[in-house]
Backbone bond lengths (Angstrom), bond angles and torsions (degrees), N, CA, C in turn:
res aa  C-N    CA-C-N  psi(-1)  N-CA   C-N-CA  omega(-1)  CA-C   N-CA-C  phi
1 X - - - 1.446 - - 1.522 112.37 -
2 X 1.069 125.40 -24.01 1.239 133.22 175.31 1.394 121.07 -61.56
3 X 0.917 123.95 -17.13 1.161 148.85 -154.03 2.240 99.37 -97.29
4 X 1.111 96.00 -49.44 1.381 129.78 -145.79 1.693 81.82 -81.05
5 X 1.914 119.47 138.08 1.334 117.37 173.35 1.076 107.94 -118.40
6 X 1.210 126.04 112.61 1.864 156.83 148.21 1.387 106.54 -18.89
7 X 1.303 120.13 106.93 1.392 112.36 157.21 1.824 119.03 -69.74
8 X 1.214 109.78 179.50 1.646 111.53 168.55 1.175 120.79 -68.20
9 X 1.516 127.54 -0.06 1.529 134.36 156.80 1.204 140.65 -114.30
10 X 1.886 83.00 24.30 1.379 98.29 -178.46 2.098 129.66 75.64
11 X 0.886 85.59 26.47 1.665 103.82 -154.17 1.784 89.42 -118.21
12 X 1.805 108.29 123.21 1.243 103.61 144.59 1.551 130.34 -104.29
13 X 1.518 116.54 164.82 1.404 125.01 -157.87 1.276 84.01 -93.25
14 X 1.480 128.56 99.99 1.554 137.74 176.13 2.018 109.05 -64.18
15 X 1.214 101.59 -23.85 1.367 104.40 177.86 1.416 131.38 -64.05
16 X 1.486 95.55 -29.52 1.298 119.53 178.17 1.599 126.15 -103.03
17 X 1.427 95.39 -21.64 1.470 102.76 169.63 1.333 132.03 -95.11
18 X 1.695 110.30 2.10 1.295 111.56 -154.47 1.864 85.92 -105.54
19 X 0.941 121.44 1.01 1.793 107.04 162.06 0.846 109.33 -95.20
20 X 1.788 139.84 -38.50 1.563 117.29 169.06 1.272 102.36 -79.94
21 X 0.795 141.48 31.18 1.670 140.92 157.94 1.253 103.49 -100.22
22 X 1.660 133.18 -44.30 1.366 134.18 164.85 1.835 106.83 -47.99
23 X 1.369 92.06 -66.52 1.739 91.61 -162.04 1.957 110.26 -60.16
24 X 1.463 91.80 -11.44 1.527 81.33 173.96 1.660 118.94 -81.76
25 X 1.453 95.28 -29.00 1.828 85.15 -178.71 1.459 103.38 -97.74
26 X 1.773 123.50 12.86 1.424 95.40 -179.98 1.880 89.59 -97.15
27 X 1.503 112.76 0.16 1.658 89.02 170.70 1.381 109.64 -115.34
28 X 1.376 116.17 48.43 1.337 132.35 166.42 1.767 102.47 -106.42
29 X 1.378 106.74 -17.09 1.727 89.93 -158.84 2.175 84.76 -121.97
30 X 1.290 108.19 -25.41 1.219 115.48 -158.41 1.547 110.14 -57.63
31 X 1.335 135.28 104.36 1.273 111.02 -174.19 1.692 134.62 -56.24
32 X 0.696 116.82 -42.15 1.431 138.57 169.37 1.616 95.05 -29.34
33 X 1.290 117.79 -79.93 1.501 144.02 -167.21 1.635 93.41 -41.93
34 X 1.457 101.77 -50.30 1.875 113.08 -167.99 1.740 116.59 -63.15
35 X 1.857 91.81 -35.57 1.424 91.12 167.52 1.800 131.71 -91.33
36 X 1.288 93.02 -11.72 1.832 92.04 161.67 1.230 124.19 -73.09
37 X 1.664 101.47 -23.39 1.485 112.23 -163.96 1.420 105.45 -88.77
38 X 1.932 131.17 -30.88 1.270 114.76 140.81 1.489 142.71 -52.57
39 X 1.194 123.06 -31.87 1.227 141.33 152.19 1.245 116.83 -23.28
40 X 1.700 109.20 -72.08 1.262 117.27 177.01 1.835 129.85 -48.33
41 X 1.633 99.75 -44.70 1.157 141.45 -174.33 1.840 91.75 -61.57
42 X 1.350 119.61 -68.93 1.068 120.95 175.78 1.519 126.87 -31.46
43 X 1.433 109.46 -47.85 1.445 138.99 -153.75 1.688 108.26 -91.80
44 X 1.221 99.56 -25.65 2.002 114.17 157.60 0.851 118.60 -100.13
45 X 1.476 138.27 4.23 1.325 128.23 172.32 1.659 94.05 -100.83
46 X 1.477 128.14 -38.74 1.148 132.91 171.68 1.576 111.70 -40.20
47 X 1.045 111.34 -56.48 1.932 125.77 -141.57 1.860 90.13 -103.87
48 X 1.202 112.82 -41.04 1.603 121.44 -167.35 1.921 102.36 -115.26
49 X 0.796 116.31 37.42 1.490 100.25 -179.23 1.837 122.72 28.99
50 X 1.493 111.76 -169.80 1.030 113.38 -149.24 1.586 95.63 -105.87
51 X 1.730 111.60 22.07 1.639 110.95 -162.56 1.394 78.48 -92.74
52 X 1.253 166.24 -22.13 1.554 153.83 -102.43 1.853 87.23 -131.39
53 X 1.666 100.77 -19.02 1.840 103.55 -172.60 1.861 95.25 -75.92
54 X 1.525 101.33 -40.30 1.981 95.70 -174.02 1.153 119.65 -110.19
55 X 1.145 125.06 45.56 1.835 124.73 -159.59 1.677 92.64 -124.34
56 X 1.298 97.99 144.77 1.587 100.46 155.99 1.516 105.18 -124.38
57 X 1.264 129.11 131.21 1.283 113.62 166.25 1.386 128.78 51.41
58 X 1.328 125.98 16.97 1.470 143.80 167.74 2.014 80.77 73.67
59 X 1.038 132.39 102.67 1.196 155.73 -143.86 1.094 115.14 -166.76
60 X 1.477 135.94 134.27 1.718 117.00 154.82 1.489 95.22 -92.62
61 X 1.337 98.85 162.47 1.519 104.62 162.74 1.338 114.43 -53.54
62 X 1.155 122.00 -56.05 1.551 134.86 -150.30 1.815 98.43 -77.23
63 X 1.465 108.04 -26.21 1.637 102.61 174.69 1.667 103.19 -83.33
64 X 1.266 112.90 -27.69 1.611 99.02 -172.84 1.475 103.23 -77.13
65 X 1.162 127.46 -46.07 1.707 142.29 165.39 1.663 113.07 -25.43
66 X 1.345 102.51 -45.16 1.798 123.75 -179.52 1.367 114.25 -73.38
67 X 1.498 98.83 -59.43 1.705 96.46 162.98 1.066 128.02 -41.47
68 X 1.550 132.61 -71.39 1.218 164.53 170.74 1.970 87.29 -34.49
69 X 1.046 140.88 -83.95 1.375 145.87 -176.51 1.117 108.63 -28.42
70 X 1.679 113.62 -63.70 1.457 127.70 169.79 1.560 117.92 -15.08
71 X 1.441 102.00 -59.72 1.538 131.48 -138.57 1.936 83.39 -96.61
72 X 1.252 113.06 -57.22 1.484 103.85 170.06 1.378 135.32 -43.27
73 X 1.341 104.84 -50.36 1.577 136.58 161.03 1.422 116.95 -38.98
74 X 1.634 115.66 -74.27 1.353 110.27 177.46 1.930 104.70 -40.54
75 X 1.367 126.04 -70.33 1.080 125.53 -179.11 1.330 117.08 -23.14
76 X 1.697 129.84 -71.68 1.116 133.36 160.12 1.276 127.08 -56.70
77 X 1.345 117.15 97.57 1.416 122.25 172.77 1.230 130.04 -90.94
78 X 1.575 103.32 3.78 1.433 106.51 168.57 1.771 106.47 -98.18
79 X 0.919 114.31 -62.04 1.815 122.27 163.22 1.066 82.94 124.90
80 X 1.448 121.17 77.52 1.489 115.25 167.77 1.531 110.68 -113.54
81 X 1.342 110.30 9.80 1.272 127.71 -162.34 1.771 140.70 35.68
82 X 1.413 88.00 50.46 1.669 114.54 -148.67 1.913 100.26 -139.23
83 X 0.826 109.16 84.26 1.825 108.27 158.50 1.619 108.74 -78.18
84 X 1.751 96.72 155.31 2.044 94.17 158.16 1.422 90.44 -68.59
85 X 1.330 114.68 -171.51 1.380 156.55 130.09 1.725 112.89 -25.15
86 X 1.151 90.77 -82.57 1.334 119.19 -164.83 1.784 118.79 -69.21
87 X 1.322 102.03 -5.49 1.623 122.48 135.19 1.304 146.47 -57.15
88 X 1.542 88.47 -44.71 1.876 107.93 -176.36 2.032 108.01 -45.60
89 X 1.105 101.18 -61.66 1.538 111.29 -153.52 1.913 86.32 -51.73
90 X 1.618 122.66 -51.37 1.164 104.07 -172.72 1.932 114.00 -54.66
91 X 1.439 98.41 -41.06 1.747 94.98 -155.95 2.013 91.31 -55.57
92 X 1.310 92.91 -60.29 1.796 94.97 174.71 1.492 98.10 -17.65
93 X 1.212 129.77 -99.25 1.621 143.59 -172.69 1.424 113.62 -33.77
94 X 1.212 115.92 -25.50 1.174 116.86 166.91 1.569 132.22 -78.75
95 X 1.610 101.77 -25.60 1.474 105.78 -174.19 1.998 115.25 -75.28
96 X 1.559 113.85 -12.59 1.460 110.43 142.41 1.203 141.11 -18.29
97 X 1.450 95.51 -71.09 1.626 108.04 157.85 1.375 156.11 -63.52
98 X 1.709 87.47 -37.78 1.376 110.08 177.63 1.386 100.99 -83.39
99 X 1.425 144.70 -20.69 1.348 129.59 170.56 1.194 114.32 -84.42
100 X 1.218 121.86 2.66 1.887 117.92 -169.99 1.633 98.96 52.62
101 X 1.292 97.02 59.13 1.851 89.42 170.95 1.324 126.45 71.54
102 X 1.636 111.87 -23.73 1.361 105.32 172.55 1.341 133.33 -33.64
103 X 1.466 100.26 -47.48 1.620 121.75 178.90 1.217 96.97 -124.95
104 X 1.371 114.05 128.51 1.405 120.49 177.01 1.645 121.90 -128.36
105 X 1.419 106.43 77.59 1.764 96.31 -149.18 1.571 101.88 -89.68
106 X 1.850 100.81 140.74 1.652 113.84 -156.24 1.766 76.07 -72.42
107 X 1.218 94.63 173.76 1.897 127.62 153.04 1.686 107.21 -30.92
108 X 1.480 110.26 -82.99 1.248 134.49 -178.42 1.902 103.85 -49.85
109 X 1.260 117.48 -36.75 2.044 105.75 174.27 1.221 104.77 -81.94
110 X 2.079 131.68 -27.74 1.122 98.65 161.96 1.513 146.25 -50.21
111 X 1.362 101.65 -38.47 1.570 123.66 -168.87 1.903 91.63 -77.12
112 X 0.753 102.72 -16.54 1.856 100.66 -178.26 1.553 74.20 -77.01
113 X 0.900 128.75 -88.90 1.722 138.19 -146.18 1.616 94.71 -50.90
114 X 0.721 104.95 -41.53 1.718 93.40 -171.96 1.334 109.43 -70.13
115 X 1.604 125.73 -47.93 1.256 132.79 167.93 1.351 122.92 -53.18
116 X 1.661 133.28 6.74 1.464 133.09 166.85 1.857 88.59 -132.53
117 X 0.989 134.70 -2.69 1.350 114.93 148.12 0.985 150.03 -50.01
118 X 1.573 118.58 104.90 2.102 111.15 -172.52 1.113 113.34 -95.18
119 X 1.277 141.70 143.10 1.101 150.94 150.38 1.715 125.53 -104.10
120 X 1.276 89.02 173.60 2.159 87.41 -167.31 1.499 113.09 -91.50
121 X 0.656 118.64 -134.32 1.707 122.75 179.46 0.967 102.62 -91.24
122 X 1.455 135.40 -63.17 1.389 135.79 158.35 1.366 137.38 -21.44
123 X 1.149 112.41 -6.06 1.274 110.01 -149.79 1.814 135.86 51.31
124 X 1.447 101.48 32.18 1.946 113.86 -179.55 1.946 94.17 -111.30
125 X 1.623 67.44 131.43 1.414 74.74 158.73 1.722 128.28 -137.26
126 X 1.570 106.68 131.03 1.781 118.13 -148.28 2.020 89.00 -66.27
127 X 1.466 114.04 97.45 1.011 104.71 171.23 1.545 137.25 -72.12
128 X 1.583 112.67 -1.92 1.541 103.38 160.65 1.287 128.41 -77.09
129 X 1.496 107.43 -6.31 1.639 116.90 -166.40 2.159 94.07 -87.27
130 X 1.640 92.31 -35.39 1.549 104.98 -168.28 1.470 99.14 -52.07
131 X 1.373 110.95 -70.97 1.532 130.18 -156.24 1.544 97.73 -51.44
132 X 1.693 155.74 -40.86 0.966 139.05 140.97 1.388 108.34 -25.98
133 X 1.283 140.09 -92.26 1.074 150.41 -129.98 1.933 93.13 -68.76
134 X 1.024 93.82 -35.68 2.093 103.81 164.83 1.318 115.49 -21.17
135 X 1.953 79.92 -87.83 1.680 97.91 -176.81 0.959 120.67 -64.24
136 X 1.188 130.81 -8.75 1.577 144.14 -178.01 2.079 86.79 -75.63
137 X 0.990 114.23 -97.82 1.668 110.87 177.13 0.820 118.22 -37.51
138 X 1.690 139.08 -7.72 1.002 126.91 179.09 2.027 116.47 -90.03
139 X 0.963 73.75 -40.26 1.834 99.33 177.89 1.265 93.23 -64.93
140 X 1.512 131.03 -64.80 1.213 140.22 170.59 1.763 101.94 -20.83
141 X 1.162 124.28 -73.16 1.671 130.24 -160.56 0.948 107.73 -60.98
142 X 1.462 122.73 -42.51 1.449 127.48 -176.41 1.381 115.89 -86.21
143 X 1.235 126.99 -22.15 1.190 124.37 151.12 1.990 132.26 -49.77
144 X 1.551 66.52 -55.59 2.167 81.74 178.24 1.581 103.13 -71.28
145 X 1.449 134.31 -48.76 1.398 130.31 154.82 1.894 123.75 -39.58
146 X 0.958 109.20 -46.94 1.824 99.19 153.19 1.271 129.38 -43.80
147 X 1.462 91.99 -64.38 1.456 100.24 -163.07 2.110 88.85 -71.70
148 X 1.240 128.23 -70.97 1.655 108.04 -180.00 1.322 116.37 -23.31
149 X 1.172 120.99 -43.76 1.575 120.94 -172.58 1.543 93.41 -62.96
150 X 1.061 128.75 -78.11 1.580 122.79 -157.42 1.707 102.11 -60.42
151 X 1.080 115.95 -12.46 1.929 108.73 175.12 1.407 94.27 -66.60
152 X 1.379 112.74 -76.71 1.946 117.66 -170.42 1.261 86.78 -47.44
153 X 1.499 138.36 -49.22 1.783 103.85 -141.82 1.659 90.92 -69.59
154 X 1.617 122.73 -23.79 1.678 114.44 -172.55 1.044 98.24 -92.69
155 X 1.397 161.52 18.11 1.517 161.56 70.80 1.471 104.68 29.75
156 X 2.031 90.69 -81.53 1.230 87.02 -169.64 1.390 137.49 -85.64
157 X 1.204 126.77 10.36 1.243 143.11 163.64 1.172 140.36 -73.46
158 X 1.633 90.93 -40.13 1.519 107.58 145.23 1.766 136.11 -81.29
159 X 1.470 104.49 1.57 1.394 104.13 153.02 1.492 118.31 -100.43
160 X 1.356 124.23 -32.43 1.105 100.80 142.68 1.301 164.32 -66.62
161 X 1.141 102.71 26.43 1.716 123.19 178.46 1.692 103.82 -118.64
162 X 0.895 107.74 2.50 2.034 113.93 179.19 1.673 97.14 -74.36
């Protein structure tokens, strides 16, 4: 879903999303794809250790966790630890600012974050339970975005040598 661009009504353009939506699950199942992509995986855990599996953006957890709280917090002014729903997408957009850049989340990690967000019947959602489940996707993107980057960049190296 991350991937996928949100209009202002909340609506994706299925026309346009449904080939990188193809090419994403045909190199989920494709073997070929599965074995470069260990390869790669191998070859950063070798050279870069095993920090490159939980990092976002050279980040601690505990500062991205703080931010993220921050940004929940101002919203809740009672501290009931409970946002609507229909809040989230602003506080997200907001935490740009409010970190001075620390955290700078693109377009495409909001819509990740929103897309593993639960909420209750109400439409509330218990934001200390969220902000785990955050950094968890967040680390997640930037992880799987590394490691893609170094597949194409050995892609292309090996087409240029044909």
């Amino acid at each position: 879903m991350a991937e996928a661009k949100i209009d202002g009504m909340g609506l994706v353009n299925y026309i346009k999303f449904a080939p990188i939506a193809a090419h994403l699950l045909w190199s989920l199942i494709d073997l070929k794809s599965q074995t470069k992509r260990m390869a790669v995986i191998e070859n950063m855990r070798q050279h870069e250790g095993g920090d490159f599996l939980h990092s976002f953006r050279d980040l601690s957890a505990d500062l991205i966790r703080h931010i993220l709280m921050q940004a929940f917090e101002d919203k809740d002014q009672q501290r009931t630890g409970v946002v609507y729903a229909k809040d989230v997408p602003d506080i997200l957009a907001s935490i740009t600012q409010a970190s001075r850049g620390k955290l700078e989340l693109a377009p495409s990690e909001i819509t990740a974050l929103l897309s593993v967000m639960e909420e209750g019947l109400e439409g509330e959602v218990k934001y200390v339970d969220f902000i785990d489940l955050m950094y968890d996707a967040l680390a997640h993107m930037a992880r799987e975005s590394a490691i893609n980057a170094r597949v194409h960049a050995d892609q292309q190296v090996w087409k240029s040598q044909i």
